[in-house]
N, C-alpha and C positions, 0 to 999 in steps of 0.2 A: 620777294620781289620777282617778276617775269620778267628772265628778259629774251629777248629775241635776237638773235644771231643771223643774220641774211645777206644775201650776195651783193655787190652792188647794183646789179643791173633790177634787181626783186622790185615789181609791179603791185605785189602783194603788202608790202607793210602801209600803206596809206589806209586801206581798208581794215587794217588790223587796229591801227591807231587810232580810227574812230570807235572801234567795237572797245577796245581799252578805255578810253574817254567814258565814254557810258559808264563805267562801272566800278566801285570804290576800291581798285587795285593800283601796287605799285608799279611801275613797266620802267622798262629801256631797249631803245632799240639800240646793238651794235653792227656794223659793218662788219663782214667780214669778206675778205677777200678770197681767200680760201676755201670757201665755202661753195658747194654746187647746190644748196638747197636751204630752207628754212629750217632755222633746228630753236624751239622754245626750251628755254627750263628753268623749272617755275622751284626752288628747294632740291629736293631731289628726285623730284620727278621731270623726264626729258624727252620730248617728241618731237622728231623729225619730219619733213615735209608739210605742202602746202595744206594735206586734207588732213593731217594728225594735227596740225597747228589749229585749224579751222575747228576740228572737233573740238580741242579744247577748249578753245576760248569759246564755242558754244555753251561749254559745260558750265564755266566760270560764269558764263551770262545768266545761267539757268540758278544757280547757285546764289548769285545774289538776288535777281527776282525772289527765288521762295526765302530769304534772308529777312527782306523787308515785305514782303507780302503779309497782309493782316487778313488770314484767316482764320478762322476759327472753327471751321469744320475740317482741319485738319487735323486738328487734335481731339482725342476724348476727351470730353468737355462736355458737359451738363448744367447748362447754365441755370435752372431751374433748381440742381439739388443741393441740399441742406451743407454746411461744413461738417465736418466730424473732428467735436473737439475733444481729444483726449482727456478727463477730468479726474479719472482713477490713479495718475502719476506712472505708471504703468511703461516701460521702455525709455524711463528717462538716468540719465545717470546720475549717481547720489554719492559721487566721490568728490 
């Protein structure tokens, strides 16, 4: 889960909260008062301020795009060629 730690006065999490919205993650935002800046962290990775915050959830945005994108010229992929079915028994285990 992400969550987001930000000052009170932060102008920044309304636009964070949309870009979250978009995209199949868990989030929380908390207040914090002691805080002079944005500080995310997402497990055990942790990035402070507005443009590390930004980068990431760039990433995250980029990461499920290619998640559910259906391409198929990303992969080697031949869609033309034959399967190759093993028939000689050859690499299978016989325990």
């Amino acid at each position: 889960m992400i969550k987001i730690f930000y000052p009170e006065e932060s102008l920044d999490i309304t636009g964070w909260k949309e870009r979250l919205d978009r995209i199949p993650l868990k989030y929380e935002f908390i207040k914090d008062a002691a805080a002079e800046t944005g500080r995310l962290v997402d497990g055990e990775k942790i990035v402070e301020g507005v443009p590390a915050i930004e980068a990431y959830l760039e990433s995250q945005e980029q990461f499920a795009l290619d998640w559910y994108e259906d391409r198929c010229d990303k992969y080697d992929f031949d869609p033309d060629a034959v399967p190759k079915i093993n028939l000689s028994g050859a690499g299978q285990n016989n325990s």
